[in-house]
Structure formats: structure tokens, C-alpha cells
Residue frames relative to the residue before (quaternion, step in Angstrom):
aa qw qx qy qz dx dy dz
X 1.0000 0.0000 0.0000 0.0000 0.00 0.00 0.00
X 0.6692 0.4813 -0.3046 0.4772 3.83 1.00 -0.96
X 0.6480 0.5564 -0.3506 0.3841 3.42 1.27 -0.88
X 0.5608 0.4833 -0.3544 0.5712 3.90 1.06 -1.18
X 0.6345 0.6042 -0.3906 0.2825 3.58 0.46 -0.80
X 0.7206 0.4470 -0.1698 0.5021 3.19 0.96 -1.31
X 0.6343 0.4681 -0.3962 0.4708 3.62 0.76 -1.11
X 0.6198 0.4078 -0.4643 0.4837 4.03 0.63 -0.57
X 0.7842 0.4080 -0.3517 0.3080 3.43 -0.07 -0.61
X 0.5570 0.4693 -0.4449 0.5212 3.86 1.62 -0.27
X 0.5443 0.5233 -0.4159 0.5068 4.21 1.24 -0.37
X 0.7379 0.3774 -0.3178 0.4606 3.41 0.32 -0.32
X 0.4809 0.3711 -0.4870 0.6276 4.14 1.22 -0.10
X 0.6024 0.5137 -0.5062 0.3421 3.95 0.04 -0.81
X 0.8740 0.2929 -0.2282 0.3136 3.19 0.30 -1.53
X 0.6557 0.3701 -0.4246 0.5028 3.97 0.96 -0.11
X 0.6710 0.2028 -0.6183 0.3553 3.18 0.34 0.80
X 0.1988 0.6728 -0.6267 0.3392 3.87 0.54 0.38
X 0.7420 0.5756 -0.1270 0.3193 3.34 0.23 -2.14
X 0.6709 0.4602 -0.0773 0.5763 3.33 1.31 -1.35
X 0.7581 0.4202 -0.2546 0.4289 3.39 0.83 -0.06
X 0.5549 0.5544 -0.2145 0.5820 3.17 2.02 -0.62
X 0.8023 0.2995 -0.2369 0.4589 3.74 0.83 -0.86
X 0.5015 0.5200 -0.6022 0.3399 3.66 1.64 0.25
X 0.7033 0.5287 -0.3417 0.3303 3.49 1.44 -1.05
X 0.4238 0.5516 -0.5328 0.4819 3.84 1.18 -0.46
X 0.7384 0.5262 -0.3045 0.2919 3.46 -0.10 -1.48
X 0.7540 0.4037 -0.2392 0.4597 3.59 1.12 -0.50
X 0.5799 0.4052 -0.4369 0.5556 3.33 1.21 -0.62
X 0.4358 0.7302 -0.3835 0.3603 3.80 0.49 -0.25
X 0.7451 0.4217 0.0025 0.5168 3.17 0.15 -2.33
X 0.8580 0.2608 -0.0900 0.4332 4.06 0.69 -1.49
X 0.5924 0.5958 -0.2738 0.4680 3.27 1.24 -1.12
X 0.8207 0.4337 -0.0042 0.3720 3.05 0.17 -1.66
X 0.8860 0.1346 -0.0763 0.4371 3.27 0.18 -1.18
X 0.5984 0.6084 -0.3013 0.4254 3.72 1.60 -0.53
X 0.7949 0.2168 -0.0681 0.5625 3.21 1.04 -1.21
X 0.9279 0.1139 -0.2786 0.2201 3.59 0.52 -0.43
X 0.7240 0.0214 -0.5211 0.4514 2.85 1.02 1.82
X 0.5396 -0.7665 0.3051 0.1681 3.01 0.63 1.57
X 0.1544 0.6636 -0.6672 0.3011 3.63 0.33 1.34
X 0.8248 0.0488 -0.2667 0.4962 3.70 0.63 0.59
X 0.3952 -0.6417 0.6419 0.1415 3.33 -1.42 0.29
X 0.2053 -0.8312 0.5143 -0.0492 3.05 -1.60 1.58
X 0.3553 -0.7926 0.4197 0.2635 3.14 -0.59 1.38
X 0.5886 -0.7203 0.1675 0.3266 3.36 -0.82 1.26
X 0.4098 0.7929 -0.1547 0.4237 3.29 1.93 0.23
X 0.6993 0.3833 -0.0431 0.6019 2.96 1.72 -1.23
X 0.5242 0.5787 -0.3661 0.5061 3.12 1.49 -1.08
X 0.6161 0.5687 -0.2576 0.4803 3.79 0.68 -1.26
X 0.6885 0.4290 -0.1738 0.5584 4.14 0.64 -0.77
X 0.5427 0.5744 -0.3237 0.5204 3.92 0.95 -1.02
X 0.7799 0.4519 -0.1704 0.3981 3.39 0.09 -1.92
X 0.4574 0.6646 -0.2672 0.5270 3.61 1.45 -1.63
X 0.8302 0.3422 -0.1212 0.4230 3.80 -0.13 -1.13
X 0.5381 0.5611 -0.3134 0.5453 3.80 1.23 -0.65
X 0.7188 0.3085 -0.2862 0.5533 3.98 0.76 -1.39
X 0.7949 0.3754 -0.4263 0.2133 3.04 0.12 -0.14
X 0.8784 0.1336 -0.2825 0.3616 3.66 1.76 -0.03
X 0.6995 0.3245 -0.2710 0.5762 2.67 1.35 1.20
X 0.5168 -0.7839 0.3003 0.1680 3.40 1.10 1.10
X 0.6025 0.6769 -0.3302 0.2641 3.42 1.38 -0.23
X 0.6117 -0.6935 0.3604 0.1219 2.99 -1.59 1.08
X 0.3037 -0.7683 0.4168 0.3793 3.70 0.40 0.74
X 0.7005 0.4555 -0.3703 0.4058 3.67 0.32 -0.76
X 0.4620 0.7309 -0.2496 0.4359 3.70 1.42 -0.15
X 0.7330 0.3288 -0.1337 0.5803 3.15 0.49 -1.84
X 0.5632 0.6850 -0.3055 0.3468 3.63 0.77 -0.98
X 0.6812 0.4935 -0.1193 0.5275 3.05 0.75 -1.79
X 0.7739 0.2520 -0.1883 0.5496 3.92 0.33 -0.79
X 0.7568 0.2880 -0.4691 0.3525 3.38 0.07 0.35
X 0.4294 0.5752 -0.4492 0.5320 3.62 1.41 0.27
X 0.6082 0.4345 -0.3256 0.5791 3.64 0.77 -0.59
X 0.7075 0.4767 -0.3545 0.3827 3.48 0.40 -0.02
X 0.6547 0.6315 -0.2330 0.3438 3.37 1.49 -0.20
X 0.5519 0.5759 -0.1600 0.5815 2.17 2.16 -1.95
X 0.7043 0.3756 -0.3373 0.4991 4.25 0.58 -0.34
X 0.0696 0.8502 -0.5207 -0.0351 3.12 0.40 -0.68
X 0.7490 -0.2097 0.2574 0.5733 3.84 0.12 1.09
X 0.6349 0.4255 -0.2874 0.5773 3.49 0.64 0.77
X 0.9005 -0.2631 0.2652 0.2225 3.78 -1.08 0.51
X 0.7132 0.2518 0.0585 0.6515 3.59 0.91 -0.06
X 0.5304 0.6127 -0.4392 0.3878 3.50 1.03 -0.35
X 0.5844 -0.6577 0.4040 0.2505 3.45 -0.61 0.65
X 0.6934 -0.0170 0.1999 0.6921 3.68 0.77 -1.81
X 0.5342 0.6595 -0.5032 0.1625 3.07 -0.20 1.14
X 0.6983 -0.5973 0.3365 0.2057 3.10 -1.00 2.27
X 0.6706 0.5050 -0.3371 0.4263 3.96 0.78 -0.99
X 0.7701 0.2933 -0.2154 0.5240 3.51 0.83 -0.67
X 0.7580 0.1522 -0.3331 0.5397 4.01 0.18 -0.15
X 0.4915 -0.6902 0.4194 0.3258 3.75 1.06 -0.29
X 0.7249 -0.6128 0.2097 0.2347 3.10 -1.34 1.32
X 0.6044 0.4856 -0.3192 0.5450 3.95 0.78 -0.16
X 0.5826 0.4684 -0.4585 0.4806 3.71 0.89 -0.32
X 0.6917 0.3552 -0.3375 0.5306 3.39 0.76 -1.06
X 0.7031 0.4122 -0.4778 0.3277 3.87 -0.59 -0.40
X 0.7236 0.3097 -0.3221 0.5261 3.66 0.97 -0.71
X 0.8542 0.2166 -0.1355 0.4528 3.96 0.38 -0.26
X 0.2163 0.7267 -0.6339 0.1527 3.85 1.29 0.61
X 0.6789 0.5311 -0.4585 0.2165 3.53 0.60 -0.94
X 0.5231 0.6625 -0.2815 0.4564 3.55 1.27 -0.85
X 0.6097 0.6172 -0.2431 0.4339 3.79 1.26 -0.36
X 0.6469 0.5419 -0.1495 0.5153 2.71 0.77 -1.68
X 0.7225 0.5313 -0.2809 0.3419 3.70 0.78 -1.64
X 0.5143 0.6884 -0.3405 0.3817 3.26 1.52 -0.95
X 0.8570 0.2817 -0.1129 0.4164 2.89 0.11 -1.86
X 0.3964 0.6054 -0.4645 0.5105 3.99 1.01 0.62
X 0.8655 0.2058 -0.2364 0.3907 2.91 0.46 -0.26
X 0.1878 0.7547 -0.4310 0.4577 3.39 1.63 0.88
X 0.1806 -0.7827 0.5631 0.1940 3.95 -0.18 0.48
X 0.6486 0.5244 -0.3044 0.4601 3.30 1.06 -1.00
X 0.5905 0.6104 -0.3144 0.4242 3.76 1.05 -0.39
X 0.6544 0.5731 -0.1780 0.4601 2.88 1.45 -1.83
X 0.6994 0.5745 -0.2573 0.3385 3.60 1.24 -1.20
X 0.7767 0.5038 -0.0844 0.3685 2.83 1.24 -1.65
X 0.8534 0.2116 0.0099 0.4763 3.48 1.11 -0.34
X 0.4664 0.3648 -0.2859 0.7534 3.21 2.01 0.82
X 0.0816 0.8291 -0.5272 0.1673 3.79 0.50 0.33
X 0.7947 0.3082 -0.0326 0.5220 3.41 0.77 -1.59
X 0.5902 0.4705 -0.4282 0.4969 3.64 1.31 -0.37
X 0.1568 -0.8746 0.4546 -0.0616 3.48 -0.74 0.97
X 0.1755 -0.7134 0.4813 0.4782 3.87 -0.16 -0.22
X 0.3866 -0.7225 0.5682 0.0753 3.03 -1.48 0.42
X 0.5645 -0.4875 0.3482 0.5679 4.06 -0.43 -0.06
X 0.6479 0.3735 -0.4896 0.4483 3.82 0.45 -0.46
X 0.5314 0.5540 -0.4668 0.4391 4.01 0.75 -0.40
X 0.7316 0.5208 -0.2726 0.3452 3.66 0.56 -1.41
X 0.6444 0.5651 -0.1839 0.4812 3.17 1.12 -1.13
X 0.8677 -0.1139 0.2015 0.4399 3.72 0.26 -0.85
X 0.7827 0.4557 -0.1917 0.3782 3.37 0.75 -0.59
X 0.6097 0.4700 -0.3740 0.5172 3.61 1.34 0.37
X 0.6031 0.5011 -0.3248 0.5289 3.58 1.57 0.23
X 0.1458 -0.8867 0.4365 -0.0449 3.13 1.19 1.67
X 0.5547 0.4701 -0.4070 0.5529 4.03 0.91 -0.21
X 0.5383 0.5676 -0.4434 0.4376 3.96 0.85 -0.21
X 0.8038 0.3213 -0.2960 0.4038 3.04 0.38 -1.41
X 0.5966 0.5798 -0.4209 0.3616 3.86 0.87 -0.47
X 0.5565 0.4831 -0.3600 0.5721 3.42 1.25 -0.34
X 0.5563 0.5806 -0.3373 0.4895 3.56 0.41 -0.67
X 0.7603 0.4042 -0.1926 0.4707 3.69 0.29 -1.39
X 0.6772 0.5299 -0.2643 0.4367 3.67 1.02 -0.76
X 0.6180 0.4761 -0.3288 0.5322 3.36 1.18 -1.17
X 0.4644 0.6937 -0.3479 0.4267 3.81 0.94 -0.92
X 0.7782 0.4599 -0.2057 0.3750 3.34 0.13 -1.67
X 0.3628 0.8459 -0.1832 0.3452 3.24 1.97 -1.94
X 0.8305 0.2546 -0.1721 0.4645 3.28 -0.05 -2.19
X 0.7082 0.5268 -0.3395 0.3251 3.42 0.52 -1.47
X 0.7806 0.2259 -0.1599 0.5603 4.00 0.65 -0.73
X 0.5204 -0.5733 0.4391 0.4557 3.68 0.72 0.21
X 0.7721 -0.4342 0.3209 0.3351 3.52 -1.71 0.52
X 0.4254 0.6936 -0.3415 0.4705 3.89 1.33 -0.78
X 0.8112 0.4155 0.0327 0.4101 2.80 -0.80 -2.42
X 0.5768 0.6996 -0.1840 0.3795 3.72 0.74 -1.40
X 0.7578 0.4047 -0.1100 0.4998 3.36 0.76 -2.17
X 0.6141 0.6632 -0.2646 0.3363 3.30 1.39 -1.65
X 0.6439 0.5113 -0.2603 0.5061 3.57 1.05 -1.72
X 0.6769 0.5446 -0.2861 0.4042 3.66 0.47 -1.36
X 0.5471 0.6766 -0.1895 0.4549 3.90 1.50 -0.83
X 0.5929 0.6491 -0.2191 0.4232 2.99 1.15 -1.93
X 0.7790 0.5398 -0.0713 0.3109 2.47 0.28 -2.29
X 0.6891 0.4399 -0.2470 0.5201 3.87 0.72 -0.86
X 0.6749 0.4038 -0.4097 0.4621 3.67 1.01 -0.44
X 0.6713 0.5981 -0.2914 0.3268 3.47 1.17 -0.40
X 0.5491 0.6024 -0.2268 0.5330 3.40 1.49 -1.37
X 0.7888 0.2478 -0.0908 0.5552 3.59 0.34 -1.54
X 0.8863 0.0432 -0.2946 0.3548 3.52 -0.42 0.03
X 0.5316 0.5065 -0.5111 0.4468 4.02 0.93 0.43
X 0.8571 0.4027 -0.1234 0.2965 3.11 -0.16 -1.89
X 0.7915 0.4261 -0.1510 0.4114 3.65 0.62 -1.12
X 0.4610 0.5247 -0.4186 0.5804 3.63 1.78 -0.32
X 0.5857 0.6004 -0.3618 0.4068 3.52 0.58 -1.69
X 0.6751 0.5026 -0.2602 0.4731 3.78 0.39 -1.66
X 0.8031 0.5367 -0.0317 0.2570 3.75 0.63 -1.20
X 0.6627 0.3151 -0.0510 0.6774 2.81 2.18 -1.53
X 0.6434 0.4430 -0.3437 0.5212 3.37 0.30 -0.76
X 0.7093 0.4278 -0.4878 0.2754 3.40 -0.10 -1.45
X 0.8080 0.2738 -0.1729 0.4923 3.62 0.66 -0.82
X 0.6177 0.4832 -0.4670 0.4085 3.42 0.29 1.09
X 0.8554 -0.1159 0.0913 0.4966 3.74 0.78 -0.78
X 0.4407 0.6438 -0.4956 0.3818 3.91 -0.67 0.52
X 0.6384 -0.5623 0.3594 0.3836 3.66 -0.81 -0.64
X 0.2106 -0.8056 0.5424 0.1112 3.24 -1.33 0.02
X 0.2568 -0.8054 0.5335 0.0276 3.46 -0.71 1.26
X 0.6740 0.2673 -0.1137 0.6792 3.72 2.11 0.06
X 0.4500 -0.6860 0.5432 0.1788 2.92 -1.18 1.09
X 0.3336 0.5382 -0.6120 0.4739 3.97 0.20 1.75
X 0.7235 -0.4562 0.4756 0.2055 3.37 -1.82 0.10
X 0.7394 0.2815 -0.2955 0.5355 3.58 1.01 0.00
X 0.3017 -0.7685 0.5637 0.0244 3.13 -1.62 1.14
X 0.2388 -0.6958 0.6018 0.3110 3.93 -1.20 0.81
X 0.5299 -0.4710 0.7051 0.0136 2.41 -2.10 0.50
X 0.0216 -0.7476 0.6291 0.2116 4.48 -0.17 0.62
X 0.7390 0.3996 -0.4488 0.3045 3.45 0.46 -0.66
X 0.1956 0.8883 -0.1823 0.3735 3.26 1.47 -0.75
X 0.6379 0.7201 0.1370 0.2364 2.80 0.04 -1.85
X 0.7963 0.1964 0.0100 0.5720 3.36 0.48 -2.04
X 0.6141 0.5894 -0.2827 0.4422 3.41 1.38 -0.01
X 0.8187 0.2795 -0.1181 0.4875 3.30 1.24 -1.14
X 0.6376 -0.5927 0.3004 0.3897 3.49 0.96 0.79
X 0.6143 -0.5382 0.2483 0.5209 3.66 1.57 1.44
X 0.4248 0.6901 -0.5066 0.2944 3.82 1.46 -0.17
X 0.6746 0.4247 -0.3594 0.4852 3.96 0.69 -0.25
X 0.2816 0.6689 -0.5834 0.3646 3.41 0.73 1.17
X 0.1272 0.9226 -0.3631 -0.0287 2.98 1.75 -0.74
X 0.5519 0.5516 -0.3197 0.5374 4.03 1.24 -0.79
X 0.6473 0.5756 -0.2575 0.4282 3.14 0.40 -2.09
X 0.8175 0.3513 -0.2686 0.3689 3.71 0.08 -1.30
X 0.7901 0.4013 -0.3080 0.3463 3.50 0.45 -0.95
X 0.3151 0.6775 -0.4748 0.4649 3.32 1.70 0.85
X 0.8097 0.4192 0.0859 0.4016 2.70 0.50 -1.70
X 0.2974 0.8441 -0.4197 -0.1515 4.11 0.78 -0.97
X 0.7421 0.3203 -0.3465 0.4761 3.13 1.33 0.29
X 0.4114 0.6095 -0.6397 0.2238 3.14 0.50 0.66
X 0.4521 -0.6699 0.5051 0.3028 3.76 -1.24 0.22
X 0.7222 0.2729 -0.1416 0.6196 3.91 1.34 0.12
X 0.3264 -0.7669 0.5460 0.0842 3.43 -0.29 2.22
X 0.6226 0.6433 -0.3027 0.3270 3.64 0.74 -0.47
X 0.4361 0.7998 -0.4112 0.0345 3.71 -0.17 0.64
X 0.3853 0.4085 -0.5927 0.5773 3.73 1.14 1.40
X 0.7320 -0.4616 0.4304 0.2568 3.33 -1.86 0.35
X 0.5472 0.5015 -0.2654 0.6153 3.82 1.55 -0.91
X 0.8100 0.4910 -0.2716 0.1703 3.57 0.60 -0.03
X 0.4485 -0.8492 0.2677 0.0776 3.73 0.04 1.06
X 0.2832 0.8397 -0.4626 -0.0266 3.59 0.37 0.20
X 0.2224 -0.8425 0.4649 0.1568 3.34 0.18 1.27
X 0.5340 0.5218 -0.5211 0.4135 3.74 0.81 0.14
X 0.6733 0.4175 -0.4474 0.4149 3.94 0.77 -1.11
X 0.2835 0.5089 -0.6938 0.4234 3.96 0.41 0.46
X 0.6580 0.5594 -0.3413 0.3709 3.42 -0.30 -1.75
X 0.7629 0.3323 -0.2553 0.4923 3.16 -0.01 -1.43
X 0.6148 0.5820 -0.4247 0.3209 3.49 0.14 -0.67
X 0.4895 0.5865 -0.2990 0.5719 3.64 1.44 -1.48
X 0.8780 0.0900 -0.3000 0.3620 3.34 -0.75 -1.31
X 0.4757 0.5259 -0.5800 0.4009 3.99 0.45 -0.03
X 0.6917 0.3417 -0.3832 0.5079 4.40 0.74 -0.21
X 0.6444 0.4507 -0.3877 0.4808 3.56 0.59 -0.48
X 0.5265 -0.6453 0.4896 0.2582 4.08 1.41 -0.11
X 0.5743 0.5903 -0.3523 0.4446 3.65 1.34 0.54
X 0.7264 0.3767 -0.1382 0.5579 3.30 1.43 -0.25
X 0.1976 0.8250 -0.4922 -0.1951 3.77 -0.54 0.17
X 0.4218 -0.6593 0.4625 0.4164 3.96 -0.37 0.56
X 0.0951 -0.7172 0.6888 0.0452 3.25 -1.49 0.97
X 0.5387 0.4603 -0.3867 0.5902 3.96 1.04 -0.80
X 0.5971 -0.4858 0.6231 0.1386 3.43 -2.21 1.02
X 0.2445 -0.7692 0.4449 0.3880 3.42 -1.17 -0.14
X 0.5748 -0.6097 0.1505 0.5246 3.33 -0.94 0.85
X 0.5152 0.7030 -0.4603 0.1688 3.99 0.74 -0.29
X 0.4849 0.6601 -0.3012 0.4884 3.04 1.90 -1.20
X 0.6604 0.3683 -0.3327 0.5635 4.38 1.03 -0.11
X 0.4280 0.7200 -0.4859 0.2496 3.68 1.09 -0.72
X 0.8846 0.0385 0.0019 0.4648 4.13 -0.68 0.49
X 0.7620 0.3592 -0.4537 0.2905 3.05 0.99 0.84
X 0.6437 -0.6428 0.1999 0.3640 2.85 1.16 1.80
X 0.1075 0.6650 -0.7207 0.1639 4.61 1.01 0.27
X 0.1924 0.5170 -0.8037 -0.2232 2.82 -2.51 -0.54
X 0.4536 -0.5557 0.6823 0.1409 2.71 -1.90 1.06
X 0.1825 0.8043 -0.5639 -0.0418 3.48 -0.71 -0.23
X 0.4975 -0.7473 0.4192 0.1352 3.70 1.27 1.10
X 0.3296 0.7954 -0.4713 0.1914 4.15 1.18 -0.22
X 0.7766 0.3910 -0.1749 0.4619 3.38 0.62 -1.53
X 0.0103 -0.8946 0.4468 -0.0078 3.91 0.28 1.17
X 0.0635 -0.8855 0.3771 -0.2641 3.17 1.79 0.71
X 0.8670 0.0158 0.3578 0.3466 2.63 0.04 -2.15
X 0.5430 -0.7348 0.3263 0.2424 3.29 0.37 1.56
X 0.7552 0.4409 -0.2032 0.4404 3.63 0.88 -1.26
X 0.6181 0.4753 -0.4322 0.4531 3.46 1.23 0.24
X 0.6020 0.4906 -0.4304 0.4601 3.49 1.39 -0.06
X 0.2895 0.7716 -0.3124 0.4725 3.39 1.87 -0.75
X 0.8963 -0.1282 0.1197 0.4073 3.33 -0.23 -1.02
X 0.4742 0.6426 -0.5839 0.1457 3.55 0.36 -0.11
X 0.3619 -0.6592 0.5711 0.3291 3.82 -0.93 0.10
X 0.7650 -0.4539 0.4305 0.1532 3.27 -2.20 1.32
X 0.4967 -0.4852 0.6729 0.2552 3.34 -1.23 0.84
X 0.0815 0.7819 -0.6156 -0.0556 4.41 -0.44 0.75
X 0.1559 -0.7126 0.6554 0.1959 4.18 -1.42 0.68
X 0.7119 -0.5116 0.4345 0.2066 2.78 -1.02 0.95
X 0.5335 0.5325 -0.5426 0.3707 3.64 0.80 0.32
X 0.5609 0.3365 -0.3281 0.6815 3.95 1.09 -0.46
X 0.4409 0.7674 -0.4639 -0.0387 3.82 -0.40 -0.34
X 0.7876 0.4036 -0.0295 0.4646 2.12 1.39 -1.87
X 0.5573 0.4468 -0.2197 0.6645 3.33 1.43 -0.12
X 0.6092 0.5210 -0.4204 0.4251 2.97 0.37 0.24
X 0.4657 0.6302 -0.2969 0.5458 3.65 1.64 -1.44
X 0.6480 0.7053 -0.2042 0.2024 3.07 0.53 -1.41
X 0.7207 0.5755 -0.0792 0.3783 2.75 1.09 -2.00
X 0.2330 -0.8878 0.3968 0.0091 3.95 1.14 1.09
X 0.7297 0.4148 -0.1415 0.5249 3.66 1.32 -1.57
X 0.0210 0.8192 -0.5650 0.0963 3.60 0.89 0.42
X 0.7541 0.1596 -0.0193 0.6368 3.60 -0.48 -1.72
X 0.7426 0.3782 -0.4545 0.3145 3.78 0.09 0.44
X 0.5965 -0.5432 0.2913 0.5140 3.89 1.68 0.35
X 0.4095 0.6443 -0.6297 0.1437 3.93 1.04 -0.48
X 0.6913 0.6940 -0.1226 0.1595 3.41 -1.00 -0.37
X 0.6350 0.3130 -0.2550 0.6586 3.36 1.39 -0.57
X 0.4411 0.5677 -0.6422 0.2661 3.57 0.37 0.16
X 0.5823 0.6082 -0.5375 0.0453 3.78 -1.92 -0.12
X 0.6867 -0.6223 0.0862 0.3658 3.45 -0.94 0.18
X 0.5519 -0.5783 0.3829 0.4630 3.63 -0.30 0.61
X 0.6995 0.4423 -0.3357 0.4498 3.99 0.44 -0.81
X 0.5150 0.5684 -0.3676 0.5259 3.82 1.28 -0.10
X 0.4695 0.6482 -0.3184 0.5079 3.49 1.03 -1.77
X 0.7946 0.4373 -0.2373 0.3480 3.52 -0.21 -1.79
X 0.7386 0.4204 -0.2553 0.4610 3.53 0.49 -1.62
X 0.3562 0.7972 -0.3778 0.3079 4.01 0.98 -0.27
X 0.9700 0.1385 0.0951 0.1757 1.84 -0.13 -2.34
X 0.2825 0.6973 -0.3431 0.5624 2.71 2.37 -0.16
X 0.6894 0.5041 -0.3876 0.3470 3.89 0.44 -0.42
X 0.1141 0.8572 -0.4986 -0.0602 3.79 0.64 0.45
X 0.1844 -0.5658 0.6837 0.4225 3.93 -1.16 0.32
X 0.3598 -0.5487 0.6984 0.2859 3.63 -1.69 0.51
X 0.6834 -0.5550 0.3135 0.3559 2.91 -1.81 0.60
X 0.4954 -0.5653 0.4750 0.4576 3.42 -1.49 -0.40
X 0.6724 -0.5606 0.4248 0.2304 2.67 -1.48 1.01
X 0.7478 0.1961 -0.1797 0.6083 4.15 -0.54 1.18
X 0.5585 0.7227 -0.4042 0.0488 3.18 1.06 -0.70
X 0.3206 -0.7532 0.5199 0.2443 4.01 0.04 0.86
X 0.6529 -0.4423 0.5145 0.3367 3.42 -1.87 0.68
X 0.0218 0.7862 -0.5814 -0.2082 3.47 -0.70 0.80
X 0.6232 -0.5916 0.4321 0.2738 3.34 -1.22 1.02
């Protein structure tokens, strides 16, 4: 009885930190990966930038000019030819069980790396230690190792890699562009419940309107748990917003359409193709860069988002 006792109660330390270790890294690749560097709707103090990057090697080995480099290419395709992961064209189980095998591909594309990472550079902390991304996972494991013993340690570090790579980032990748809703008239759909799991990254509609805004959230039911973050380091003077919000595009009918992949800074900034189902509420939505908006009840949240429209039937990748 003392033994089952204990072994449940060392599964339950295993698994909340797993959870905690997955959403510190979502939350950074989010906040740095994603929205600092590859389309720069915020600015990092070089302090944070240093702590961001620090936390990325150490649980999740990834290369910034990598992730950078393939998920700009994902804009510039978008459900279309060239798209890196995308669920419309090899179909949605390839990506949830093997996105990671995608991604790995196109990393290691130079011409990807060349063409659409231009400005992401290494730097002396890159030269030194941080492009030997299998270091820092060893580093982060051995870490985990001392503090919970070699067991618990290996178990959390385990957790954590089944979660990062095959839960969250397929989810972000497959779903976002296969089923859920849509406040914009593009090819990807959010996800609210979604959402509170993947660092507001299953906004997944919301953003690819928008790719430079710095806050995926823009109905009241909607949660981005990274713009907290941002919200922190923009008061603590570590963060400064450079991306608009998407409301500031709300009714006035823009499109982005990402075609001209030339040039990185048109995927960078161009603005979303928006319908008028988020518009008007969206206009609305006044507290933008001040947090209004993510506030409501979690049992709403649930019954939502559980309410997906499925796709249309024939419906074709729209450019």
C-alpha cells in the first residue's frame, strides 16, 4: 500500500513538472521564436534575448535561424506547394505523428536557411555554445538529473520531449490548419481551448491574419497566455511592442496574401485577408495593447471551443 502510494505520488511530481517544462518552452518559443524574431512585432532586450535563447538550448535544442527560417516559409506557402507542414497537402496524421521529421527536413535546406533567415545571424553566444543544440539538451537533462535524482530527472526530461515534439507543435501545425474556427478569411483555424495549452499559438486563424501582431487573441473568449509574458517584460522594460494590433485591420477589408517570398519582410509584415465575423468586435476591442479582452469564463472557453464548424467540403487552399 505505501509502495503504490509513493510510486503515485512520484507520477504525479513527473507529470506536473513535464507540463511546466513544456509550457516554459512553448511560452518561449512563442514570445522569442515566433513573435520576437520571426516577425518581429516585438523587441528584445538584450538581457532577455540572452535568458529566452538560455532556456530554448537548454529544452529544446533549437536553432533560431532554423525555426525562423521554416516557419517564414510557411507563411510565404501557406497550404499551397512549398509549405513546409502542411496537413492540407500530405494530411493531418502525417503531421501530428511526424511534424518533427518536417521541420528537420527543411532545417537543413540552406536555400531555406538563406532565403528567409537573411537577418537571423549567429552571433558569439551562437559560436560559442548555443548552435550545438544536442549540448544544451544534455545540459538540461543532466540539470533536471541532479535536482530530482536520475529516475524522476530522466522521467520529467521524457515527459517533456513527448510533449514539445509530438503533442503541442503537431497540435499548433495540424489542427491549426485543418479544423476549428475562423475569425479571417485565410486557411488556418483557432482553437480557444487549444490555445491555453499552446502558448495562445492555436489562434492559429487570428495570427496568419495578422503575423505581426504581438497578441493572437482578439474576441473576448480568447486567451493568449504568452501576451501575459509579454505584457510582464514590456513593464519590467525588457520587451518593447513593434507589431500593430490585428483590430487596428478589423473592417477595413486589407489582404495579406504572403505570394511574393522574395523577401522575408513581406512575410514580416504584410497584413491578413480579415471577415467580418471578428470585425466588428474586433473594432470594438479598444484595450488591445492594454490586456482588455482575454478575460471570461473558463467553462464557456470549454463549451466554445469544443463547438468546431468543419471544413467545407472541396474547400481548396486559398492563396
Amino acid at each position: 500500500m505505501l509502495i503504490g502510494a509513493t510510486i503515485g505520488h512520484e507520477l504525479w511530481i513527473i507529470a506536473v513538472l513535464a507540463v511546466l517544462l513544456t509550457q516554459t518552452a512553448t511560452i518561449a518559443t512563442s514570445v522569442y521564436l515566433h513573435r520576437a524574431l520571426a516577425h518581429r512585432a516585438i523587441r528584445v532586450h538584450r538581457a532577455a534575448d540572452v535568458v529566452l535563447r538560455l532556456v530554448l538550448w537548454l529544452t529544446t535544442g533549437q536553432h533560431r535561424r532554423e525555426w525562423v527560417a521554416v516557419h517564414r516559409k510557411h507563411h510565404a506557402y501557406t497550404d499551397r506547394h512549398g509549405d513546409p507542414h502542411s496537413p492540407q497537402l500530405v494530411g493531418l496524421w502525417r503531421v501530428q505523428l511526424f511534424n518533427v521529421l518536417y521541420y528537420a527536413r527543411e532545417a537543413r535546406n540552406a536555400e531555406t536557411l538563406r532565403r528567409f533567415a537573411p537577418d537571423v545571424l549567429e552571433d558569439r553566444l551562437d559560436r560559442l555554445m548555443l548552435s550545438r543544440g544536442w549540448v544544451g539538451l544534455g545540459l538540461g537533462i543532466a540539470g533536471l538529473m541532479v535536482l530530482f535524482g536520475p529516475a524522476i530527472g530522466g522521467a520529467v526530461a521524457g515527459g517533456h520531449a513527448l510533449l514539445y515534439v509530438f503533442v503541442v507543435a503537431p497540435l499548433i501545425n495540424g489542427i491549426g490548419h485543418w479544423h476549428g474556427r475562423q475569425n479571417f478569411d485565410n486557411t488556418a483555424y483557432n482553437s480557444r481551448v487549444l490555445a491555453w495549452v499552446t502558448g495562445g499559438e492555436s489562434l492559429h486563424n487570428n495570427h496568419h491574419a495578422h503575423p505581426r501582431a504581438p497578441k493572437f487573441s482578439v474576441m473576448r473568449s480568447e486567451f493568449d497566455p504568452s501576451w501575459l509574458v509579454i505584457r510582464a517584460l514590456v513593464r519590467l522594460g525588457l520587451v518593447t511592442i513593434d507589431g500593430g494590433p490585428a483590430h487596428a485591420y478589423a473592417g477595413t477589408g486589407t489582404r495579406g496574401r504572403h505570394d511574393d517570398v522574395g523577401r522575408p519582410e513581406d512575410v514580416l509584415a504584410a497584413p491578413g485577408t480579415k471577415r467580418d465575423v471578428a470585425g466588428g468586435r474586433a473594432r470594438r476591442s479598444a484595450r488591445w495593447l492594454r490586456g482588455g479582452g482575454d478575460r471570461g469564463g473558463v467553462c464557456r472557453l470549454v463549451i466554445r471551443g469544443f463547438r468546431h464548424r468543419s471544413p467545407r467540403p472541396g474547400q481548396e487552399a486559398r492563396r
